[in-house]
C-alpha positions as CSV (number, residue, x, y, z in Angstrom):
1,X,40.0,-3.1,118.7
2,X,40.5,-6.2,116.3
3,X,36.6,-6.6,116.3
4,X,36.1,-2.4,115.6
5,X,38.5,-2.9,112.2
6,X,36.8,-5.6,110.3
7,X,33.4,-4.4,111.4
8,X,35.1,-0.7,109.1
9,X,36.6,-2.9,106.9
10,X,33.2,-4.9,106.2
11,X,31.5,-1.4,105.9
12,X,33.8,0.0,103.4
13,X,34.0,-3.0,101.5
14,X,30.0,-2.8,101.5
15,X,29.9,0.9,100.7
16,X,32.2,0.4,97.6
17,X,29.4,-2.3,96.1
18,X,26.2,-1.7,94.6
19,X,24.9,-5.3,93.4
20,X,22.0,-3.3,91.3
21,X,24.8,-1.9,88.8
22,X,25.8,-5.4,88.1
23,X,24.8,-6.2,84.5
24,X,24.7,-9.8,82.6
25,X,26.7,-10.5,79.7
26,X,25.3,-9.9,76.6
27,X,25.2,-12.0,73.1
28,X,25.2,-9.4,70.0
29,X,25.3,-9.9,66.2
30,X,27.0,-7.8,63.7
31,X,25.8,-8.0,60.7
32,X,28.5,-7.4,57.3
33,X,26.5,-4.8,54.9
34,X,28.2,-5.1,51.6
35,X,29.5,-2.2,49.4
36,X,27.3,-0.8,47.1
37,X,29.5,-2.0,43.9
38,X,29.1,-5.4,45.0
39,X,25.9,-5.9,42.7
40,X,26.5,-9.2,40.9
41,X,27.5,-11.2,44.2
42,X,27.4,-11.0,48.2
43,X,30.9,-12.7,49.4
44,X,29.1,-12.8,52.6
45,X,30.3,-15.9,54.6
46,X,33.6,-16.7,56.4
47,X,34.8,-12.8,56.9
48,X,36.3,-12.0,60.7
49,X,35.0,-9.3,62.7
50,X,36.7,-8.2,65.3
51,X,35.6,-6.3,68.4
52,X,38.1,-4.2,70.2
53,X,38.4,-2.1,73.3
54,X,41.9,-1.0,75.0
55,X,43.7,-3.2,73.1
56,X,41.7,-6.0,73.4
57,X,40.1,-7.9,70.7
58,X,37.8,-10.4,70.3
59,X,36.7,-12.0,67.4
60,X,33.9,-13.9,65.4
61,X,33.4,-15.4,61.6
62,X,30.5,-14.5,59.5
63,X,27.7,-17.2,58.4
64,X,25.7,-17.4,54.8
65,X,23.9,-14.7,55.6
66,X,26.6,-12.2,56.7
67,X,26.2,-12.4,60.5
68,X,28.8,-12.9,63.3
69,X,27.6,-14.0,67.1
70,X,29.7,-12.1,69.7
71,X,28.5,-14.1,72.9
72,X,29.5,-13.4,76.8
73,X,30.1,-9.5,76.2
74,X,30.6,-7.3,79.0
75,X,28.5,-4.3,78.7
76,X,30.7,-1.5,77.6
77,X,31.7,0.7,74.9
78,X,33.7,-1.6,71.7
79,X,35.4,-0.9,68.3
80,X,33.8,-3.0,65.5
81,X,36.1,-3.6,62.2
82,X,36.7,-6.0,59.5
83,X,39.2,-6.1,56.1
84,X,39.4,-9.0,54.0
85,X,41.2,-8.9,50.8
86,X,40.1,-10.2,47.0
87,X,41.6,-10.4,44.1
88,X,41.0,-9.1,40.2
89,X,39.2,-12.1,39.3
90,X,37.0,-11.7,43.0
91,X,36.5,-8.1,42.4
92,X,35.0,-8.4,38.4
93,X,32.7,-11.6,39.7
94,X,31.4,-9.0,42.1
95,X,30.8,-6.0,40.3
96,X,31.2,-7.1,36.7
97,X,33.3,-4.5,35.9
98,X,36.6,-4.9,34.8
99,X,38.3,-6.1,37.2
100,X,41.6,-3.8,38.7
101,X,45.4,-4.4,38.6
102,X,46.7,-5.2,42.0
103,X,42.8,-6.5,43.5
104,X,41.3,-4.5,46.3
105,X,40.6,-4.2,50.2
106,X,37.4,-4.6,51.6
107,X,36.8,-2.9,55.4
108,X,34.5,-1.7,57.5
109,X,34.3,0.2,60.9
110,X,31.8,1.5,63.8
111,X,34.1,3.2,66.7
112,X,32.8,3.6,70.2
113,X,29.6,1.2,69.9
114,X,27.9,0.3,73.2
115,X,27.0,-2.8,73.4
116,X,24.1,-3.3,76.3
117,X,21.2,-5.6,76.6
118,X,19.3,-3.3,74.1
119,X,21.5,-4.5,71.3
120,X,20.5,-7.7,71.6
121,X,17.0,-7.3,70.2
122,X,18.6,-6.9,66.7
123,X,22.1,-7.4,64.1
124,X,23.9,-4.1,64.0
125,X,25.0,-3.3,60.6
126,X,28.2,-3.5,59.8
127,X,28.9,-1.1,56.5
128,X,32.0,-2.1,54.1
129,X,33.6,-0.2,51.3
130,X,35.7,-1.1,48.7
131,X,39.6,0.5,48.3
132,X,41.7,-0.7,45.3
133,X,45.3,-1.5,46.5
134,X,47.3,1.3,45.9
135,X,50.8,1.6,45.1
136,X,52.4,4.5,47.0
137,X,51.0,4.8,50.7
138,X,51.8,6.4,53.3
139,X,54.1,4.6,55.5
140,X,55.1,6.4,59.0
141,X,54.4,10.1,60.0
142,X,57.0,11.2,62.8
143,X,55.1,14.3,64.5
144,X,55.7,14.1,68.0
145,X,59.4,15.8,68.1
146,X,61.1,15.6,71.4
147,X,62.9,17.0,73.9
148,X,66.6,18.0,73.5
149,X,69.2,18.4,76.6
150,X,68.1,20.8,78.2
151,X,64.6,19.7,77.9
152,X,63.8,22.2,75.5
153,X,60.8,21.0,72.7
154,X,62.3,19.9,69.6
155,X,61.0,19.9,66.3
156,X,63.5,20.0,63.4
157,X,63.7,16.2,63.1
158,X,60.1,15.5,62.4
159,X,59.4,14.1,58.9
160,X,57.0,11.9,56.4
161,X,57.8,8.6,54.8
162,X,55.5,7.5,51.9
163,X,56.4,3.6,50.9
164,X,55.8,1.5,47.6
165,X,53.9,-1.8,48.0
166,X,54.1,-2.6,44.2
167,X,56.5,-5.2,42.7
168,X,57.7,-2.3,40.4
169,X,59.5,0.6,40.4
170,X,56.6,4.0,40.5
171,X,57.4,7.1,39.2
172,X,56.3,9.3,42.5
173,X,57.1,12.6,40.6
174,X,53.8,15.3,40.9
175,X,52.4,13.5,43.6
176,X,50.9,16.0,45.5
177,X,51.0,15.6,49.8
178,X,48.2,17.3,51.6
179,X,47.8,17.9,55.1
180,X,44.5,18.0,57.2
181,X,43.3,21.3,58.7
182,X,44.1,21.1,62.6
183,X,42.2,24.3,63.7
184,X,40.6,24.5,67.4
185,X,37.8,24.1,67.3
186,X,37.5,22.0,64.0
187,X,36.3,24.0,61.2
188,X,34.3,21.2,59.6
189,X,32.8,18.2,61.0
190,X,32.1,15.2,58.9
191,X,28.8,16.1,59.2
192,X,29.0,19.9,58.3
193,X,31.0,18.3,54.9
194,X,28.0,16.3,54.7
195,X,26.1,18.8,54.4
196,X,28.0,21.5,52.5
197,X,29.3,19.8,50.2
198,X,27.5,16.1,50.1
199,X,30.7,14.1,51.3
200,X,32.9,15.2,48.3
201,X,35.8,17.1,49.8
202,X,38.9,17.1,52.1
203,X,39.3,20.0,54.1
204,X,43.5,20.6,54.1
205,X,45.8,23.4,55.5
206,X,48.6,23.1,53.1
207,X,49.6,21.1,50.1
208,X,53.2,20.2,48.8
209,X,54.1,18.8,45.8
210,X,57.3,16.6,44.7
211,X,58.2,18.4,41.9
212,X,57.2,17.1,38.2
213,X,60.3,18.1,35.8
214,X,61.8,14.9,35.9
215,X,61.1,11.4,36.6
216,X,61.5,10.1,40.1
217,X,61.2,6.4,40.6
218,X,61.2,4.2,43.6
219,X,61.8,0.6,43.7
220,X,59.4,-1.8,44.9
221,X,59.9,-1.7,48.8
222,X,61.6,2.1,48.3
223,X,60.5,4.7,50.2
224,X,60.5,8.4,50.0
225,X,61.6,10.9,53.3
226,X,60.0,14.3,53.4
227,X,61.4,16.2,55.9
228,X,61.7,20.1,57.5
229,X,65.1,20.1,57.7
230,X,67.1,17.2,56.0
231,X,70.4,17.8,58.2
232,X,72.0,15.1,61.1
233,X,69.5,15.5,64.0
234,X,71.1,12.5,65.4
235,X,73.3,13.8,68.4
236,X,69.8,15.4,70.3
237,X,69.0,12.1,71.6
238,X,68.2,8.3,70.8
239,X,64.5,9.5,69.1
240,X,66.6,11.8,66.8
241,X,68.3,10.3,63.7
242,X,70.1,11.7,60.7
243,X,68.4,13.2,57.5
244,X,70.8,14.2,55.5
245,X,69.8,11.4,52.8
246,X,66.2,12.8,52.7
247,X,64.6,12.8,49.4
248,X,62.8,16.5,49.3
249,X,62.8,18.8,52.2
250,X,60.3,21.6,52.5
251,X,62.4,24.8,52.7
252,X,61.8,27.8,55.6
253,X,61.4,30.9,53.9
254,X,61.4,32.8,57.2
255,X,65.1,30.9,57.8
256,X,63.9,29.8,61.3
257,X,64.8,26.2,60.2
258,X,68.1,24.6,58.9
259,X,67.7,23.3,55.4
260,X,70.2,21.5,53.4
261,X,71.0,23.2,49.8
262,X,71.9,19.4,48.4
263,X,68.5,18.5,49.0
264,X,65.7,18.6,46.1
265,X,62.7,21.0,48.0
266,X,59.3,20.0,48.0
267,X,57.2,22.7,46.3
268,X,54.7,24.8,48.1
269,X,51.3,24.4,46.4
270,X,48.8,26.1,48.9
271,X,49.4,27.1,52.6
272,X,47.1,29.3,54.7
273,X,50.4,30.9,56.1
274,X,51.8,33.5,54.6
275,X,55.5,32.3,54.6
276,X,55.8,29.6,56.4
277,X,56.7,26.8,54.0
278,X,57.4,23.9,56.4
279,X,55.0,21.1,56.7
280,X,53.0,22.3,59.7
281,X,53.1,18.8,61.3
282,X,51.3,19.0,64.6
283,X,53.3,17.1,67.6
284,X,50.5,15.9,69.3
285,X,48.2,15.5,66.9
286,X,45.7,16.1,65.1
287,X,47.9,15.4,62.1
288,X,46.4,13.4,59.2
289,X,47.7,13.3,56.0
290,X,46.2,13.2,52.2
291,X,48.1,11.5,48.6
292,X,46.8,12.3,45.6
293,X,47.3,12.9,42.1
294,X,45.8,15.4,39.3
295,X,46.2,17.4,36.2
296,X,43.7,20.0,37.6
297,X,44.9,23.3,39.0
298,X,44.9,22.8,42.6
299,X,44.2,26.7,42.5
300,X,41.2,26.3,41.0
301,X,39.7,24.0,43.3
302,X,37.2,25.5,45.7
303,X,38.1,27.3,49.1
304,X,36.3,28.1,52.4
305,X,36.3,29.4,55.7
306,X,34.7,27.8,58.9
307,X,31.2,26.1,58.4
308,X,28.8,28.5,58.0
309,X,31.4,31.5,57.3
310,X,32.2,33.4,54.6
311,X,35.2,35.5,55.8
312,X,37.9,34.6,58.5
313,X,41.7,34.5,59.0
314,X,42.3,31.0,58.0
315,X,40.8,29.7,54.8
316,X,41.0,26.4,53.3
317,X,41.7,24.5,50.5
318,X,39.0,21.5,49.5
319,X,40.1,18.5,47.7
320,X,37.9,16.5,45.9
321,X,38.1,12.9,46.9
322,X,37.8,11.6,43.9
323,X,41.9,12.4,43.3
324,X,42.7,10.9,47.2
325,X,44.7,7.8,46.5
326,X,45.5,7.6,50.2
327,X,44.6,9.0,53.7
328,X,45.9,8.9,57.0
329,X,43.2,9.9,60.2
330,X,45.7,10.8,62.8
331,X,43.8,12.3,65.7
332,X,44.9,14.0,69.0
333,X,45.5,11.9,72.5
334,X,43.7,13.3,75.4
335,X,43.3,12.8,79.1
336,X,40.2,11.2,78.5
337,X,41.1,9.3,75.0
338,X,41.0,10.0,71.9
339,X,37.8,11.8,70.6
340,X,36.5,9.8,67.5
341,X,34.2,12.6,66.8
342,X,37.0,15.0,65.6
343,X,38.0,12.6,62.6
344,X,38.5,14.0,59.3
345,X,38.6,11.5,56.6
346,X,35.6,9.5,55.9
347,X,35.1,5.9,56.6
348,X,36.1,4.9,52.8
349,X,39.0,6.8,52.5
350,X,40.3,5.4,56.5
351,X,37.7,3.9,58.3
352,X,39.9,4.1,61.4
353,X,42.3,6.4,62.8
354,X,46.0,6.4,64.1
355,X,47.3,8.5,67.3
356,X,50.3,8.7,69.6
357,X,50.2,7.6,73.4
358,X,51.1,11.0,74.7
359,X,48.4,13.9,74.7
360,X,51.3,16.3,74.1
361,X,54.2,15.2,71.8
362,X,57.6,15.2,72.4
363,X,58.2,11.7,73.2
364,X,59.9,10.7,70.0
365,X,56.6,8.9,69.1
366,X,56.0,7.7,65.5
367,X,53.2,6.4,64.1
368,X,54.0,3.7,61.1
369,X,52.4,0.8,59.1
370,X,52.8,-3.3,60.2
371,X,54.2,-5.4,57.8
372,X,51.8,-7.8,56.6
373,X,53.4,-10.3,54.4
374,X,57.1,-10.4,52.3
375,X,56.5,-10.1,48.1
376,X,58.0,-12.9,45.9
377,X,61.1,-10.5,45.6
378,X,62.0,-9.9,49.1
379,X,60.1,-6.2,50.0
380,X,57.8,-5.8,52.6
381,X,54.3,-5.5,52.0
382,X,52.8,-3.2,54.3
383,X,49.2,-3.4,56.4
384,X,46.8,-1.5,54.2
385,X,43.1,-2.1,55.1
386,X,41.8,1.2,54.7
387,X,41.5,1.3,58.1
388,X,44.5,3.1,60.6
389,X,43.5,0.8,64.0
390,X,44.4,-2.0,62.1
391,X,47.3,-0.8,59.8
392,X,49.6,1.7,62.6
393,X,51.8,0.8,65.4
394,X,53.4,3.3,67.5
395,X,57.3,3.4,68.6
396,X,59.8,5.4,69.8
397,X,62.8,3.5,68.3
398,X,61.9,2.5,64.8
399,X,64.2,4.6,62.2
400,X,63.6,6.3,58.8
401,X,62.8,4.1,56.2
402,X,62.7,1.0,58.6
403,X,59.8,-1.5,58.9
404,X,59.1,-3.7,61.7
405,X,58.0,-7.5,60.6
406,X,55.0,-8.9,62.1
């Protein structure tokens, strides 16, 4: 009997192995590919790349001419990405224009890059853009909701934090909050915006405005909570937590939500619903998020329908990208991962994305930025790369207007 297992267990074991499939390590180059403003200088040596898969990251340094050596590779699929900072002075050597206020970010990204013996042959190019440092960013997006006690879904509590890196106070008043379309299917691809309208426009679903009649300034390290219902959500559970001290709340015109009269409301710019003035945040995702700023008439900006349609019952407002001062890419967790191909926002406005661990919300989940360094004055200084895989972490126990240190 003895002698009949291990010969079973030596044919299982030999069924479950197919020595053909086993493929050798591989040694690839990436190769840095500078942005296109960078015209007086190259700044090519000594930047990190860093290749990524399930959390895992390995990295390598540039040489003179831009390249980084990834040796003893598994075949698979990888993130690539890079972000280096530079400073006024950097950025004028480099363009020889004159040179910006608070310096700039520097990134690039390539998501779901397989790396076989086939890319060995030759570099693969590694594009970069260039993002001044901005002042007001986007600083934690809570979507997800959660479940009260009686396991029912619950989605009061859900709000937007914007954050100011600056060391001084910014006057945040007019600033203008857009969020992504999040139609099934997608109504435009990347590349149907490509080809419509030549990479110029952000496709949202609604767009709120804090309002502009007075000043409204936040200190350096401040933030600003923008909310559905600013009232105490905090006795639902320990992922719920009081509002009450929210800056603006969105108000429900249909009075399905409880909104808090002492409370300044954020002004409804555009919506494609008819009534429904809440911030449509989506719990699972996908749930990116626009900033900018204009003196245009957001009215008069052009609106469409689905690619290739010229009627429908949802239609869109398109914001030129020129205004975009920031951009969150928060895309939808499934089963199988998350589905790169369904981003949004192009690579130089986030060259990454952001998402939650669960595919269906209601876990409490919030998405918020690392803290990369403390200014001279004691704030925070958040991660801002231009890229969300780098700059997000996910939690269920971080709090309004709180910022984990590195």
């Amino acid at each position: 009997m003895r002698n009949i297992i291990y010969l079973l267990s030596a044919l299982l074991l030999g069924s479950c192995i197919d020595y053909d499939d086993v493929s050798r390590e591989v040694s690839v180059q990436v190769k840095l590919q500078m942005p296109e403003e960078f015209t007086k200088g190259s700044d090519l040596e000594g930047h990190e790349i860093v290749m990524s898969q399930d959390g895992n990251k390995l990295t390598a340094t540039t040489n003179a001419e831009g390249i980084a050596l990834f040796t003893g590779l598994i075949p698979d699929v990888y993130d690539i990405s890079c972000s280096w900072e530079i400073t006024s002075e950097q950025y004028m050597a480099l363009t020889g224009e004159q040179a910006v206020t608070n310096g700039c970010t520097v990134s690039g990204s390539l998501n779901e890059q397989l790396m076989s013996e086939a890319q060995e042959q030759q570099p693969i190019l590694l594009p970069t853009h260039v993002a001044v440092k901005r002042d007001i960013v986007i600083g934690k997006i809570a979507a997800a909701g959660s479940k009260d006690a009686n396991n029912r879904n619950y989605l009061a509590g859900r709000y937007v934090e914007l954050y100011n890196q600056a060391d001084n106070a910014v006057d945040v008043s007019g600033l203008y909050i857009g969020l992504l379309e999040t139609t099934s299917p997608q109504p435009y691809t990347l590349d149907n915006l490509h080809e419509d309208y030549a990479d110029s426009v952000v496709i949202v679903k609604q767009v709120f405005q804090i309002p502009a009649d007075k000043p409204y300034m936040v200190a350096p390290g401040g933030t600003v909570l923008l909310t559905n219902s600013a009232t105490d959500h905090s006795d639902v559970n320990e992922f719920e937590y009081d509002l009450t001290d929210a800056d603006f709340e969105s108000k429900d015109e249909t009075g399905k939500t409880m909104n808090n009269p002492a409370v300044p409301a954020l002004i409804t710019s555009f919506s494609v619903f008819a009534k429904n003035a809440t911030m449509n945040l989506m719990q699972g995702g996908p749930c990116g998020i626009i900033l900018f700023r204009t003196t245009e008439n957001i009215n008069d900006w052009p609106h469409t329908y689905d690619y290739g349609k010229t009627t429908g019952s949802l239609f869109y407002l398109c914001v030129p990208k020129r205004v975009i001062l920031d951009g969150v890419d928060y895309l939808k967790n499934k089963a199988t991962g998350v589905d790169v191909s369904s981003k949004r926002l192009y690579a130089d406005i986030d060259a990454g994305y952001t998402n939650i661990e669960a595919i269906s919300g209601y876990t409490g989940e919030v998405v918020y930025r690392r803290t990369a360094s403390i200014a001279a004055d004691g704030h925070k200084i958040l991660m801002d790369t231009n890229n969300s895989l780098n700059d997000f972490k996910v939690s269920t126990t971080i709090k309004p207007r709180q910022y984990d240190e590195e």
